[in-house]
Structure formats: C-alpha cells, structure tokens
VOZAVEX-97486 format. One record per residue: x, y, z of N, C-alpha, C in turn; residue in one letter. Coordinates in steps of 0.1 Angstrom, whole numbers, plus 5000, padded with zeros to 4 digits. Layout:
BEGIN
XYZXYZXYZa;...
% end
This chain:
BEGIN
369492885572368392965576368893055588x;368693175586368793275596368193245613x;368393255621368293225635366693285637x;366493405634365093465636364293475623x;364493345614364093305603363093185608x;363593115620363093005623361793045631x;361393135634360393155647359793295639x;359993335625359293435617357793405615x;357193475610355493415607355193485598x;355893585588355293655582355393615566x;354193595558353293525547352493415553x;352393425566351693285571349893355578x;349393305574347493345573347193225585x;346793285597346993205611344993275613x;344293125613343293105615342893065630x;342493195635341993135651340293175659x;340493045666338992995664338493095681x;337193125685336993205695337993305702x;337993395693339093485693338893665693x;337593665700337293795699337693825716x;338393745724338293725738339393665742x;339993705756340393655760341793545761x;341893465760343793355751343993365739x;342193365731342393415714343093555709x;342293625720342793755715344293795717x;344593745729346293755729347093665724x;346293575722347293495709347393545697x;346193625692345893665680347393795677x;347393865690348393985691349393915686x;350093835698351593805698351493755681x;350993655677351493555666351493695653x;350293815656350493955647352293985646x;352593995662353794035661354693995657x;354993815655355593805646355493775635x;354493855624354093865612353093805611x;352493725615350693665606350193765604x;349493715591348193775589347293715598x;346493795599344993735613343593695603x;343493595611341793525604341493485617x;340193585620339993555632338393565630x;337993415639336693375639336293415657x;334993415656334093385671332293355668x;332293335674330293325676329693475675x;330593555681329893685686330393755676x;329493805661329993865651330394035657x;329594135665329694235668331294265680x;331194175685332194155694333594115688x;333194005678334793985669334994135657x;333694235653334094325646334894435655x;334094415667335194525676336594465677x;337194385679338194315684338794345673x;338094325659339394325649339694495644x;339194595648339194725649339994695653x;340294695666341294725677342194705669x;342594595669343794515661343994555646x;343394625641343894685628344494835632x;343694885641344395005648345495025649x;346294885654347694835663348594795649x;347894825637348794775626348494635621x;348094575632347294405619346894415613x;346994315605346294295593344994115597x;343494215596343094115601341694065591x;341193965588339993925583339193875593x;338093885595336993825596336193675595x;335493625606334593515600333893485612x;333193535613332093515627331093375616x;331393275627330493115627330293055635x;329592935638329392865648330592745647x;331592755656332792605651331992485653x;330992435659330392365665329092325653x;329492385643328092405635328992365620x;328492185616329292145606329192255593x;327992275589327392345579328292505581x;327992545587328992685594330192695589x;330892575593332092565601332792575581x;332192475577332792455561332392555550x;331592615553331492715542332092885550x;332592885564333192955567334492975560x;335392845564336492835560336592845542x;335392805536335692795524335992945520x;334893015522334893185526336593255519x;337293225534338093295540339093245533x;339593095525340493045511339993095500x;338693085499338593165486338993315485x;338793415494338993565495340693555495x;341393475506342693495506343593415500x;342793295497344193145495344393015510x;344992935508344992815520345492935532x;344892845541345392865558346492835560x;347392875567348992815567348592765584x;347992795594348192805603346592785612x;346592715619344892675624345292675639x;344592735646344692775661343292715666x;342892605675341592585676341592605692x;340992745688341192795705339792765713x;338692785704337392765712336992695725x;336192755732335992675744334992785754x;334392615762333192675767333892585782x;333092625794332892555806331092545811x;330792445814329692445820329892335833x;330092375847330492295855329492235865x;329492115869328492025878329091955875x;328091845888328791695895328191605884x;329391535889329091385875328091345877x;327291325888326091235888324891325889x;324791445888323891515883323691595874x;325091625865325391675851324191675841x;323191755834322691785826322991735816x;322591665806322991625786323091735785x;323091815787323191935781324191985782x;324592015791325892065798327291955792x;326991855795327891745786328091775775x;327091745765326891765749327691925747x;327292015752327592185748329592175751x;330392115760331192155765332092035749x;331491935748332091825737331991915724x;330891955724330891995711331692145710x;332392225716332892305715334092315717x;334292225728335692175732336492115722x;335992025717336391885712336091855694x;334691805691334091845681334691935672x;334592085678334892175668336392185663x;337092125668338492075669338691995656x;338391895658337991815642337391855630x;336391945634335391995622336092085611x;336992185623337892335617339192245611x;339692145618341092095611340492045603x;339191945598339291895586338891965576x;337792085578338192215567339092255562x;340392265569341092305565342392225560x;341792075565343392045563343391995546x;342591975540342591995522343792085513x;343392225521344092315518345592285517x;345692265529346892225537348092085533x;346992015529347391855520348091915506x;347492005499347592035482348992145485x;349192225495350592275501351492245504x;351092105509351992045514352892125531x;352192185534352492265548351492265556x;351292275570350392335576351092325595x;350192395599350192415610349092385621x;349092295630347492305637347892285654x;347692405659347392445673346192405678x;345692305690345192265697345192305713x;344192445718344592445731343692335738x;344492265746344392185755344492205766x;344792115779344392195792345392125800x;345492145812346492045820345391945823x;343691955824342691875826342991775811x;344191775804344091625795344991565805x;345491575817346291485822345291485836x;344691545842344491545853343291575858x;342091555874341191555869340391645880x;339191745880338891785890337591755892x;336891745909335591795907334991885896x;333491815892332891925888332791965872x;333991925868334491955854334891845840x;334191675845333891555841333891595826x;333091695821332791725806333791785802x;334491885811335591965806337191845804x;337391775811338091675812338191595800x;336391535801336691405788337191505776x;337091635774336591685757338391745757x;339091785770340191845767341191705766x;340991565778341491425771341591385759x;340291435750339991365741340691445730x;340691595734341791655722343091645723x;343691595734345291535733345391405721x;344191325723344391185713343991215703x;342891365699342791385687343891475679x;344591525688346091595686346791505678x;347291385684347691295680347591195669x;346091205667345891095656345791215640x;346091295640345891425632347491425629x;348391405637349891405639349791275627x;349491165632349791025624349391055609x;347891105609347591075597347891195591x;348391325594348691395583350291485582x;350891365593352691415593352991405577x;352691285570352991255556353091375548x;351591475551351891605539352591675546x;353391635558354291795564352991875569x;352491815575351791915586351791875599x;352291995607352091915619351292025631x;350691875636349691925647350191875664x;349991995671350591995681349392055691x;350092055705348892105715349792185721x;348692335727349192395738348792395751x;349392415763348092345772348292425786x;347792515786347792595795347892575809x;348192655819348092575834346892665841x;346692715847345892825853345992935851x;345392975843345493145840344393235840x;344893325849343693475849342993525835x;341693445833341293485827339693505831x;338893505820337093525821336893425830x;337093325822336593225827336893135840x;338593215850338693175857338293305869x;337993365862337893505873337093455892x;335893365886335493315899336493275911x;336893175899337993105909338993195916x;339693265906340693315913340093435923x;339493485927338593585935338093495948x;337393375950338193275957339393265969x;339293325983340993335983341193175990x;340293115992340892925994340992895977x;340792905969341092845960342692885950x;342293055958343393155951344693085955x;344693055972345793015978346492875973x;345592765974345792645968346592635953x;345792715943346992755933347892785934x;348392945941349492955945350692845945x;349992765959350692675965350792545957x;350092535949350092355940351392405930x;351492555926352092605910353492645917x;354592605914356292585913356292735912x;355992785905356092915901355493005910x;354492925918353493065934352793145928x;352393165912351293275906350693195897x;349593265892348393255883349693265872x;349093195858349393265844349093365842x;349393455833348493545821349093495810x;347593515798347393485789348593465779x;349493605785350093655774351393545776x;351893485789353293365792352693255779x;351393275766351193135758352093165748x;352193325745352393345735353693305727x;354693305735355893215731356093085726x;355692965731355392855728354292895713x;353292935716352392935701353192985694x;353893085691354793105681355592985678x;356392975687356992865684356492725673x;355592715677354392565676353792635660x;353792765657353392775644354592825635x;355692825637356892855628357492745628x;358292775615359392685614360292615621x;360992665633360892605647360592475650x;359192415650358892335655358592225645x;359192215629358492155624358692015624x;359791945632359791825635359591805647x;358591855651357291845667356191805662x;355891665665354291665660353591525668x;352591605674351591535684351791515695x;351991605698352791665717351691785722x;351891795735351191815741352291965746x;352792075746353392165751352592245766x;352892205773352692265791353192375790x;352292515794353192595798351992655812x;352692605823351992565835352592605848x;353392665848354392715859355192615866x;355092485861355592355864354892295872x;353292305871351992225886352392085875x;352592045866352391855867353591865866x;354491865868355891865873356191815890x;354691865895354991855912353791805919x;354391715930353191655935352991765946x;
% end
C-alpha cells in the first residue's frame, strides 16, 4: 500500500453527529479533505442546512440528517434514512455534546440527566445503529470525542465528568465486542480549545492564564490541531488501534 494510501478517506461515508458547529464542523472539513463523503447530523435542522451549503460550496459532498441523537426513536430511523439513500456508514464520529455546569451538591436532575444523555447515551444509541451495517461489512470506523475530563476532574462539571468517564469505558467495551468484525472504535480527546462553549472561560483572564500556564504548549487549542489525529483514527492507518483514548492536549496530562 502506498504511503498516502494509508491516511486516504476517499469511498468512505463519515457520519458526524452535532456538526453544524463548532469541533463538528471542522472535523467535518478536514476529514472532506481527505476524501469523505459528509453525513452530517445536528438538532438544529436550519443551522445544519446552512452549514452544509457552505460546505458544498467548498466542493463537499454532503448529506443531511437533522435528529435528536439522544432520541432512541430519532436516532434509528435517522440512520436507517441515510443507509438506505447511500449504503452502510464506513465511519461514525460521535461528536455531540452539551455542558450544563453547577455544584455537585446542588446540581439539578435535570442538568445531570441532559449532559448523560447527550454526552454519553447518544454515544451508544448512534454506534448501535450503525454498527449492523458495519458487522455485514465487515469494516467500520467509530470516533468517540472524549475529553481530558475522562481522566481528570473539575469543579462544577460532576455531570460533564461522569458522561465523558463513562465514554472512555464505553470506547472500550465497543473495542472488545466488535474488534472481531474489524471495527475499530477509538476516542479523541481534546485538551482546551477555543471554542463556543469555552468562550466564557477563555475571556476569563485568571482562568485564561492558568491554562496557559497548566498546558506544555502555553496556548489554547483550536479546533482545527483535532483534525489530524481524526483522520488518522478513521483511515487505514489506525486499523490496529482499538479502544484507546488519543490526547491531543498540548501535553496538560503529561504534566503536573
């Protein structure tokens, strides 16, 4: 096999989940550039119609599927959707995610429940839609973003914690039970990156600084330092990697 045969993407149909925004959407880019076709889902149907304009503009090739991932009923006749119109998924990106932050001991069910079920939950629901497909192929691919919160723990974020913990072991048991058909599932796991949902924070300048200072590297991420590793983690490349957790964090759990 050719050298740039190993890290190609192109016949590969790369399903990604909350992606009209944000890590989705620049993951959606990069993994375009090296050949996927795009199957891109979100909650926000008008918001994922714009996003995939854009990105057809740029030369993608993209489908549609605005659903709830968190929504079993949804979630399975989505996916059924998008194999019937094109054929199996090669490639399953479960980017989705929510934050709702408070203290453990006065955290809302609500706030708990919403962050599991979208974090975590929908993690399982989209891989087991699709991994059928994936079994009768005998290939597949499943990206799990994870967090550096599966190793480590802050104020405030108890829900975000258990649901991003709990997708490292659901990484893993997905790895065991479906290495056999040659699929493998792996995790990406971000360190702190300038994004929506960190915007508070980093605007912040005690919190701005403390990053700096915790991260080997002295800066925030952007979105776009994932896109290498996710290529990687969905091409050929990686195909005897399975149920690992890939850091790309500027080296903060590397250093006390």
């Amino acid at each position: 096999m050719e050298f740039a045969d190993l890290f190609s993407l192109h016949g590969r149909r790369v399903l990604i989940t909350g992606a009209a925004q944000g890590i989705g959407l620049t993951l959606a880019r990069g993994l375009a550039a090296a050949g996927a076709e795009l199957l891109l889902n979100d909650l926000d149907g008008a918001k994922l119609d714009a996003t995939a304009a854009a990105l057809r503009a740029e030369g993608c090739t993209v489908t549609t599927a605005a659903f709830n991932v968190a929504r079993e009923s949804e979630v399975v006749s989505g996916v059924a959707r998008l194999e019937r119109e094109g054929g199996p998924i090669d490639v399953l990106v479960n980017n989705a995610g929510i934050h709702r932050r408070a203290p453990l001991e006065s955290m809302p069910l609500e706030n708990w429940q919403a962050v599991l079920d979208v974090n975590l939950t929908s993690a399982f629901l989209v891989a087991r839609a699709v991994a059928p497909g994936m079994i009768a192929c005998r290939a597949g691919k499943i990206i799990n973003l994870c967090s550096m919160n599966c190793e480590l723990a802050r104020p405030n974020i108890a829900n975000y914690a258990a649901a991003k913990g709990g997708l490292k072991m659901l990484t893993r048991a997905m790895a065991v039970e479906w290495a056999k058909h040659n699929i493998q599932a792996n995790g990406l796991g971000p360190g702190y990156l300038l994004t929506e949902m960190t915007r508070a924070l980093a605007a912040d300048p005690v919190f701005d600084g403390w990053i700096r200072g915790r991260t080997p590297a002295g800066r925030w991420g952007e979105p776009g330092d994932l896109i290498g590793a996710a290529v990687f983690l969905a091409s050929t490349g990686s195909d005897f990697m399975n149920g690992q957790v890939l850091y790309v964090d500027g080296g903060l759990l590397a250093a006390l």
